[in-house]
N, C-alpha and C positions, 0 to 999 in steps of 0.2 A: 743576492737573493732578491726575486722581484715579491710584488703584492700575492700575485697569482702566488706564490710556492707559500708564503706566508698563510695562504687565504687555505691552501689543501694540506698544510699540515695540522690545520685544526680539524679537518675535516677526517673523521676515524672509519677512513676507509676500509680497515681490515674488515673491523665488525659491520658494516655494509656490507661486504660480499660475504664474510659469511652467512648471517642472513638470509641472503640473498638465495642462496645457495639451499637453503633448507625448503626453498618455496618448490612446490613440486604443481606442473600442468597439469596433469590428471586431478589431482585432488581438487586445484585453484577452479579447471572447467565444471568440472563435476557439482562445486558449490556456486559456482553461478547458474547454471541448470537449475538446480534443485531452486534457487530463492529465486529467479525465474518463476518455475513453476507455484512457488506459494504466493508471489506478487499477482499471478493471474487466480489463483485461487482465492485471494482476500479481494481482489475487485472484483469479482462476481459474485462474492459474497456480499459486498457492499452494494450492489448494484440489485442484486436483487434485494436487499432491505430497502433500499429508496422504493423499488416497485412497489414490495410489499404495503409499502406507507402511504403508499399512493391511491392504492386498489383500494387501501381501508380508507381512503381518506373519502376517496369518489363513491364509495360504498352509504358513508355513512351520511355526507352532505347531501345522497338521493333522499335517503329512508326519510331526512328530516324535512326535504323536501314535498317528500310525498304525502307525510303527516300535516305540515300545514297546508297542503293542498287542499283538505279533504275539510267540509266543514265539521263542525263538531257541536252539531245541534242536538241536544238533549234527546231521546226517546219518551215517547208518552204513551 
């Protein structure tokens, strides 16, 4: 008996193939498709919140801009 035969009789090949065997193409392609499709849907989701955050950010660093631009001498 070598190492090798020692080394695959621990190894429980039965229940490996069966296993194995329960794994079906269609179902496996199918679910990568699908998470696929929701991984480009969560980064566009995500991408348009960084935009989002951005628009407001450049939005808002105008407005304050614009207000101390402006002086703000009393009315008389």
């Amino acid at each position: 008996m070598t190492a090798l035969d020692t080394m695959l009789d621990r190894v429980p090949v039965q229940r490996i193939t069966t296993e194995a065997r329960e794994i079906h193409f269609r179902r496996t392609a199918l679910t990568l498709l699908a998470g696929l499709f929701w991984l480009l849907g969560w980064s566009v989701g995500k991408a348009f919140t960084a935009v989002w955050l951005a628009l407001a950010f450049v939005a808002v660093a105008v407005r304050i801009g614009w207000s101390d631009a402006r002086p703000t001498s009393p009315r008389t």
